[in-house]
C-alpha positions as CSV (number, residue, x, y, z in Angstrom):
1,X,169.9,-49.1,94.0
2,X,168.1,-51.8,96.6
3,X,167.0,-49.3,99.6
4,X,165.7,-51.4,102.9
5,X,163.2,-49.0,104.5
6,X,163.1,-50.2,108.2
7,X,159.9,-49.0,110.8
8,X,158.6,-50.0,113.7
9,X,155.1,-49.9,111.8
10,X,154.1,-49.6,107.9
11,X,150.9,-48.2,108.3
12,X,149.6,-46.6,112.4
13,X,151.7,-45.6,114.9
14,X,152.2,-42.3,114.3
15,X,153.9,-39.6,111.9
16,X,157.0,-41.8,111.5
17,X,155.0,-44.9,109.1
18,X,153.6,-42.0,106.9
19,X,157.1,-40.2,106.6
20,X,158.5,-43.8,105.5
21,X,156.0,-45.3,103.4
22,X,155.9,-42.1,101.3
23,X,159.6,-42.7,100.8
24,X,159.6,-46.9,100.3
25,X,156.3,-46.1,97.7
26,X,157.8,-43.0,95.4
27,X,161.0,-45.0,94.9
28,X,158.9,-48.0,94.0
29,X,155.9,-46.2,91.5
30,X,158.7,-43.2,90.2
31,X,161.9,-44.4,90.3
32,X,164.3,-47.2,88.9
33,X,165.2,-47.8,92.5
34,X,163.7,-50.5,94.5
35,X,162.6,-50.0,98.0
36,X,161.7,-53.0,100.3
37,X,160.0,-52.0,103.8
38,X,160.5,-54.0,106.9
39,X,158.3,-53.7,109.9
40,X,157.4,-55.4,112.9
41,X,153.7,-55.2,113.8
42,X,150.3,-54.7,111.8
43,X,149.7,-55.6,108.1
44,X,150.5,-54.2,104.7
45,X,149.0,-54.6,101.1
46,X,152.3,-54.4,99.3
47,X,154.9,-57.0,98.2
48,X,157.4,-55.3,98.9
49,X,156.8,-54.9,102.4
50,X,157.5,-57.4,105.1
51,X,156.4,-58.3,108.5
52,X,159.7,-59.9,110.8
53,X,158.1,-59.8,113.7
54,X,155.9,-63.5,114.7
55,X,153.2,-63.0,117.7
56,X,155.4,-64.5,119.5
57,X,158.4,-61.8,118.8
58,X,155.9,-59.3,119.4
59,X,154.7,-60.1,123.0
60,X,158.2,-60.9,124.4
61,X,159.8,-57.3,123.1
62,X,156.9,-55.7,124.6
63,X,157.8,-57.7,127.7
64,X,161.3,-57.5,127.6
65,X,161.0,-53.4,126.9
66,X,159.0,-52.9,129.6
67,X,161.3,-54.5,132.3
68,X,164.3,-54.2,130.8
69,X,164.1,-50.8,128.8
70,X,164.8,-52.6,125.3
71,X,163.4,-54.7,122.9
72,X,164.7,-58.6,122.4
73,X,164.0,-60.6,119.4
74,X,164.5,-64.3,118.5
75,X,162.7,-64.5,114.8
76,X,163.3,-60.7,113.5
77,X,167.4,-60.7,113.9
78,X,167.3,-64.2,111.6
79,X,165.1,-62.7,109.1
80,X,166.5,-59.2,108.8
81,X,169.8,-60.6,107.5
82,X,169.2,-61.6,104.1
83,X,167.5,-58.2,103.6
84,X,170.5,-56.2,104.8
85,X,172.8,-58.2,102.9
86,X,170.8,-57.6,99.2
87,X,170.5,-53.4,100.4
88,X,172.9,-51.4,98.9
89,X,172.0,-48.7,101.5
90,X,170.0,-49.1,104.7
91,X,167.6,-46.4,105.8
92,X,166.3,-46.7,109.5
93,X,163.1,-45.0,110.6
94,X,161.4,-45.0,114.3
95,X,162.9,-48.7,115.3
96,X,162.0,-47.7,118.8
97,X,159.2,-49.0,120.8
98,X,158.7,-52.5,120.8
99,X,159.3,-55.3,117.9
100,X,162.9,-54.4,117.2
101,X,165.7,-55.4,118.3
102,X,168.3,-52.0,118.2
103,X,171.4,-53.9,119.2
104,X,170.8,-57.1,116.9
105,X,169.8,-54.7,114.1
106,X,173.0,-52.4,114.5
107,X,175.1,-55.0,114.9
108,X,174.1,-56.6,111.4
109,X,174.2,-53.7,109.6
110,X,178.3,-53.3,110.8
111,X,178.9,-57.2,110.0
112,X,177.7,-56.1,106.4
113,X,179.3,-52.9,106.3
114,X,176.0,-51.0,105.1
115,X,176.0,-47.6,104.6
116,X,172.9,-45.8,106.8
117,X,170.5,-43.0,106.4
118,X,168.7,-42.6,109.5
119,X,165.7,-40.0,109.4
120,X,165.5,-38.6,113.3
121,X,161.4,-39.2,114.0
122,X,162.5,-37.7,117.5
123,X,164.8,-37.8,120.3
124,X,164.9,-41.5,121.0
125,X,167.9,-42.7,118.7
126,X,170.4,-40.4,121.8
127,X,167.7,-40.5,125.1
128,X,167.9,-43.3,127.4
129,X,164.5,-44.6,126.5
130,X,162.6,-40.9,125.9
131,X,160.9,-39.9,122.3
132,X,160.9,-36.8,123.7
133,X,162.7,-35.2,126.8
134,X,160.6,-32.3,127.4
135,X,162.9,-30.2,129.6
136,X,164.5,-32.7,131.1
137,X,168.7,-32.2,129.7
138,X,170.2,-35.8,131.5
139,X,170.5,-37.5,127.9
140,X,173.6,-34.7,127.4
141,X,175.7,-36.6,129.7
142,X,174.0,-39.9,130.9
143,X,170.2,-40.5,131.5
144,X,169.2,-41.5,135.4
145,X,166.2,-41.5,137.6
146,X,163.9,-41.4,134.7
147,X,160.7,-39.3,135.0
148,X,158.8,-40.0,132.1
149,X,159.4,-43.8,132.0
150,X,155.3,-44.5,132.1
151,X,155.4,-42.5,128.6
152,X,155.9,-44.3,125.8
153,X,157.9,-46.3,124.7
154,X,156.3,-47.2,128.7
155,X,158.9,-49.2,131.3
156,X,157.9,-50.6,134.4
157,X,161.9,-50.1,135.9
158,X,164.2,-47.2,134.9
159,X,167.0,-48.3,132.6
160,X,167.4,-45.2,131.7
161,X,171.3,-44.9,132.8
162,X,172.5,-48.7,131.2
163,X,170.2,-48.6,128.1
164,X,172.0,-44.5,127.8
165,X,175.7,-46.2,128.1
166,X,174.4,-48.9,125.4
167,X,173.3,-46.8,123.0
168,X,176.0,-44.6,123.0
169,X,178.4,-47.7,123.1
170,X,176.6,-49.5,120.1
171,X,175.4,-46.8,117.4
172,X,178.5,-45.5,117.0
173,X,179.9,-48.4,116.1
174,X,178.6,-47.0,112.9
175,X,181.1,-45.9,110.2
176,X,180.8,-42.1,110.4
177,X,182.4,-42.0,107.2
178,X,179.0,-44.3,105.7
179,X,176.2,-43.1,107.5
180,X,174.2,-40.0,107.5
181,X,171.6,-38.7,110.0
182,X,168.4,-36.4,108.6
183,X,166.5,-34.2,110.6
184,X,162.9,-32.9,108.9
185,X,163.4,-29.8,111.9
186,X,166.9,-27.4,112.4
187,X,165.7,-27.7,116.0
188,X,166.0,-31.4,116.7
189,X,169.7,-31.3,114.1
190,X,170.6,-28.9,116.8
191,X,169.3,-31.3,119.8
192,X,171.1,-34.3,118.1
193,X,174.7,-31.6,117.9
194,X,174.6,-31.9,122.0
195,X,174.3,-35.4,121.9
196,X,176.1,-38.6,122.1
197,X,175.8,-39.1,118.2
198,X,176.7,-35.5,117.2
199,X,180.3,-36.8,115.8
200,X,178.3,-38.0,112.5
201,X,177.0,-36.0,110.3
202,X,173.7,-34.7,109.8
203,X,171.7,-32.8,107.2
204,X,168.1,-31.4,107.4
205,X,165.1,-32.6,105.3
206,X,161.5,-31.4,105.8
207,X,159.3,-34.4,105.4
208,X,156.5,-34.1,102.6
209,X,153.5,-36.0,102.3
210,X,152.1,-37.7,99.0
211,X,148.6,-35.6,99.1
212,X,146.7,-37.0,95.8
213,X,143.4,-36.5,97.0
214,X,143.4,-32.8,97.2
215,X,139.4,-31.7,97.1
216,X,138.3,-29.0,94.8
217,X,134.8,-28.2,96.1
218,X,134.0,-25.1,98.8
219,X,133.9,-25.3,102.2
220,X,129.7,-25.1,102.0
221,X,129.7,-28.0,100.1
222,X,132.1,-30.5,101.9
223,X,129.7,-28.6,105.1
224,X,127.0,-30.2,103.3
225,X,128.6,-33.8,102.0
226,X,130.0,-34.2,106.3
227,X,127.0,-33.0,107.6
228,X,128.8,-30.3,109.7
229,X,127.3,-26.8,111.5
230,X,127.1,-24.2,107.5
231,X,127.0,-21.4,109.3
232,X,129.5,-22.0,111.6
233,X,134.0,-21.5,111.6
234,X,135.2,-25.0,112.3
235,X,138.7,-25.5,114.6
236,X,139.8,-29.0,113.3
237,X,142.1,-30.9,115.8
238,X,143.8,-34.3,114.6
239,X,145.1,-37.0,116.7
240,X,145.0,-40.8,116.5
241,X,145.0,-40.9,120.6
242,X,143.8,-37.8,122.1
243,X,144.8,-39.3,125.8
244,X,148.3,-39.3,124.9
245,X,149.6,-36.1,127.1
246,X,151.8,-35.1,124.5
247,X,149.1,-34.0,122.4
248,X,147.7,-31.7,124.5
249,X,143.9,-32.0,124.4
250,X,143.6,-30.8,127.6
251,X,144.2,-27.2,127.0
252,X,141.6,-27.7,124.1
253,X,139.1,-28.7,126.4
254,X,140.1,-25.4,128.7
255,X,138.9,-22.9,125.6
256,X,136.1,-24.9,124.6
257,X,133.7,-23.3,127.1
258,X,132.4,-19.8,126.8
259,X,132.9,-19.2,122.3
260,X,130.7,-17.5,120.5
261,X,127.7,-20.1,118.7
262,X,129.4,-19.1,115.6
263,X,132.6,-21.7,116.1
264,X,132.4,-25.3,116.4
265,X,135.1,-28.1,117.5
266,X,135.8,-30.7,115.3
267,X,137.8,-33.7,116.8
268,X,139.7,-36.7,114.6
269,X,140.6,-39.7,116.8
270,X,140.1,-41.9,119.0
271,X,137.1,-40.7,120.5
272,X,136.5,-39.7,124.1
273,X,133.5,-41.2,125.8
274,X,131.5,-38.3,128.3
275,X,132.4,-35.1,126.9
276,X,129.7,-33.3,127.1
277,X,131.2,-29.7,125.5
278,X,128.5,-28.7,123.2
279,X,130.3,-26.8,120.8
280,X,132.7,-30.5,120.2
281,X,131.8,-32.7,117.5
282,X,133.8,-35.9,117.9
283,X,134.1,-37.8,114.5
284,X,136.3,-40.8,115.6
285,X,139.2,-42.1,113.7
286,X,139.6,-41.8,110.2
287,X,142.3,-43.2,108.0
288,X,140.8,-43.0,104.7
289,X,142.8,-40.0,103.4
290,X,140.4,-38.3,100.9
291,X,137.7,-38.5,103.8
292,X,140.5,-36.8,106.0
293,X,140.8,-34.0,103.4
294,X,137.4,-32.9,103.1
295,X,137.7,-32.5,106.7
296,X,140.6,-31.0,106.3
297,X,139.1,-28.4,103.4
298,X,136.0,-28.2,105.1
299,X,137.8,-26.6,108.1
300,X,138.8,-22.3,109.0
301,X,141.5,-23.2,111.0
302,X,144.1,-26.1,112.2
303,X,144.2,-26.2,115.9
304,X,147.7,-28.4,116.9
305,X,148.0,-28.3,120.8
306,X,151.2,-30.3,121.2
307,X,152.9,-29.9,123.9
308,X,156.1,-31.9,122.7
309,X,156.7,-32.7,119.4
310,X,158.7,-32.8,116.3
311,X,157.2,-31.7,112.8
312,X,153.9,-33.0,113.1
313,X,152.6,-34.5,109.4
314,X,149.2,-33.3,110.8
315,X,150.6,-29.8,109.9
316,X,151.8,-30.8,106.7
317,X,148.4,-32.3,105.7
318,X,146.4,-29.1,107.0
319,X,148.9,-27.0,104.6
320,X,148.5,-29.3,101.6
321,X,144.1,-28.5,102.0
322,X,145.0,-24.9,102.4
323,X,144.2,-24.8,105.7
324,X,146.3,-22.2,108.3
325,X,147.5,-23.4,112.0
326,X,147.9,-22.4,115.4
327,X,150.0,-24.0,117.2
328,X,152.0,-23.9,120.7
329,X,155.6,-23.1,119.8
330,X,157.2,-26.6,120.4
331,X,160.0,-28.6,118.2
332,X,160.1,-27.7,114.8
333,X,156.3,-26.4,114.9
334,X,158.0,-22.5,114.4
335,X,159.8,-23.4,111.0
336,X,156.5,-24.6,109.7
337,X,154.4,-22.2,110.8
338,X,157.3,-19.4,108.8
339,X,156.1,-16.9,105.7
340,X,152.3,-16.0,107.7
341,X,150.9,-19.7,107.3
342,X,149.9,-20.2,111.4
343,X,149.7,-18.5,114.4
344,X,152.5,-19.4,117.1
345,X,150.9,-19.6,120.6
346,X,153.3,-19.8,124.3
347,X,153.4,-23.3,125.0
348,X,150.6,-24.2,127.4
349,X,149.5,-20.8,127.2
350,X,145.5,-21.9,126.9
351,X,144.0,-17.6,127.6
352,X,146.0,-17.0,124.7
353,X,145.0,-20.0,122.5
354,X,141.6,-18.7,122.8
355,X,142.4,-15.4,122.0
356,X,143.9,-17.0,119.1
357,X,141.2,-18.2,117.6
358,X,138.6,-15.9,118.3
359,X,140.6,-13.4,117.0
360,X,141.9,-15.0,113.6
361,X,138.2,-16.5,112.7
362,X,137.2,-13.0,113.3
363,X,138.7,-11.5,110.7
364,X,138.3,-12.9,106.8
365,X,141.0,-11.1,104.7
366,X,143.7,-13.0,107.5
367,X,141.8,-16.2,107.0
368,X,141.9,-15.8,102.9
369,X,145.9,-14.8,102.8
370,X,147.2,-17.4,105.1
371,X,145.0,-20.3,103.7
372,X,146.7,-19.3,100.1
373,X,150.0,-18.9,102.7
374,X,149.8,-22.3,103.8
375,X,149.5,-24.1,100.4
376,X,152.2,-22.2,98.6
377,X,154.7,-23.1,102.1
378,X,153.1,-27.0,101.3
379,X,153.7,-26.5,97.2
380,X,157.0,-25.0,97.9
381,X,158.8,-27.0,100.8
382,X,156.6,-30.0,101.8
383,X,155.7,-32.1,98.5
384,X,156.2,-35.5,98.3
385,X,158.7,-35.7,95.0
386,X,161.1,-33.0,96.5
387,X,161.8,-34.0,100.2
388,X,162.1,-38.0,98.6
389,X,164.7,-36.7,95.5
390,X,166.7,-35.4,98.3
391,X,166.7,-38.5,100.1
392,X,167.8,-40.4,96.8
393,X,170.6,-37.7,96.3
394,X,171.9,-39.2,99.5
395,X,171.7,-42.4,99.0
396,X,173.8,-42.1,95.4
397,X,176.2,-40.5,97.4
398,X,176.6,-42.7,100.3
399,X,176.3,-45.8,97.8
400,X,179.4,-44.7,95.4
401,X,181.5,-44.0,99.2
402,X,180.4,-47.9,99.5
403,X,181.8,-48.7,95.8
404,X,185.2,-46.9,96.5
């Protein structure tokens, strides 16, 4: 089979270019399936992946998306074609943002009558314009009066009420009987069964990450190698942009203050300039992944302060290094978290993050059982050859309904 991978992004971005080019490169290195990936910004070191987006493109989407809630394209809806029309089965990622074109794209996959797995990233595919809603219940019946339309993907003018009634108008224009949605979390499949999309099916898949650089020294010795505090617990937090609300950093920086000497911070990302918390060490942004592991391994604890979110790969990649959570109950963070792997915390709850922590690092036979916890959950649920296998299963399956 000829799988088109399609993403906003092949490498960057966020969770949703991980979760895809795990998929495009296991088909590619263990199956006798070919995968091509199309994306509209950055670069990519692999043949089979292809940028069909010009500069151009890219500055008039991001234009047109900020004043017009949507993305237009002149170059990408040319290109595209000839790689829908070789795919025996498309399989659509985060196309939201800017670079892509959603009504060119849809609208070519129906002229070729391609079957479709789309992987739900977040709430975007049935929101006016919102990844993700928060409380906010409008995208049930029709988006309006936009409150979050300075979050990304950011709009200057709410268009939350037309783009709504074009959405809803334009994806299902998709064969129900040819396409199938995937959730990695029950909770967004149940979100997406209160939508405007919730006549298709839809099936749940935990995303897996492809983690070959797992690191077999001790925690002293990666202390050692990084040059972090030996004598200290370390509370790893991981986020490409800390200033994105979403993530939460500011009820991080509300327990920082007042801890024992005997637990340190460490922060991954972009870094903050004029923190002066003493007990933070701000390493910057990182994407080599081994180097990300020995953080990882070098670590007591996974701190995920989320305040809206999915099923964070962050999680994932703290699981696969052994590594136990807390977390704010949000999204899909609960299912991971299941079988004594993480610590659930009430969402913005900050008094009783700190308890949290303080009161897991203190104890060492919890620390020991849910680090061995969190791999087996990573071993058992989240590896990279058993969430992609079930993707091929669908893909057979929609492919043969295409044959009939």
């Amino acid at each position: 089979m000829n799988i088109l991978q399609i993403n906003t992004r092949y490498i960057g971005g966020g969770g949703a270019a991980s979760i895809a080019n795990s998929i495009h490169n296991y088909i590619n290195n263990n199956t006798d399936n070919n995968s091509v990936f199309l994306y509209g910004r950055g670069k990519a070191e692999d043949e089979a992946a292809i940028n069909v987006c010009n500069k151009f493109d890219i500055y008039m989407s991001a234009l047109s998306n900020r004043f017009f809630g949507k993305s237009k394209n002149v170059y990408f809806s040319k290109e595209i074609e000839n790689y829908i029309k070789k795919a025996d089965v498309i399989h659509l990622h985060n196309i939201h943002g800017y670079y892509i074109d959603m009504i060119k794209l849809i609208k070519l996959i129906n002229k070729h009558n391609k079957p479709v797995v789309w992987t739900l990233h977040d709430e975007w595919p049935f929101t006016g314009s919102c990844a993700f809603p928060g409380n906010c219940t409008k995208w049930i019946d029709g988006c309006s009066k936009c409150e979050h339309k300075y979050l990304y993907p950011a709009r200057y003018i709410d268009r939350s009420k037309s783009i709504w009634m074009e959405k809803k108008h334009v994806f299902n224009l998709l064969n129900k009987e040819k396409v199938m949605f995937v959730s990695p979390s029950r909770w967004l499949a149940e979100e997406f069964k209160k939508s405007f999309l919730k006549q298709y099916n839809i099936t749940v898949i935990p995303n897996g990450v492809d983690n070959k650089n797992i690191v077999s020294k001790s925690k002293f010795e990666l202390k050692q190698e990084l040059k972090l505090p030996l004598d200290k617990k370390v509370v790893l937090f991981v986020a490409a942009d800390p200033n994105d609300e979403r993530k939460g950093i500011k009820y991080l920086f509300k327990v920082l203050d007042n801890f024992n000497d005997d637990i340190v911070f460490i922060s991954v990302g972009k870094i903050i300039k004029d923190l002066k918390y003493k007990n933070l060490i701000q390493l910057g942004y990182i994407s080599n992944k081994a180097e990300l592991n020995k953080i990882y391994k070098a670590s007591d604890v996974f701190l995920s302060t989320s305040i809206e979110d999915n099923f964070p790969t962050t999680i994932i990649e703290a699981f696969s290094n052994s590594l136990p959570v807390i977390a704010f109950d949000v999204g899909g963070i609960g299912e991971q978290l299941e079988n004594e792997c993480g610590i659930l915390i009430e969402k913005c709850n900050h008094e009783q993050l700190k308890k949290a922590i303080v009161d897991f690092l203190g104890d060492e036979e919890k620390i020991k059982q849910y680090s061995i916890n969190a791999f087996n959950k990573y071993k058992d649920n989240y590896m990279v050859d058993k969430f992609v296998n079930k993707y091929i299963e669908i893909y057979k399956t929609l492919n043969l309904i295409m044959e009939e």
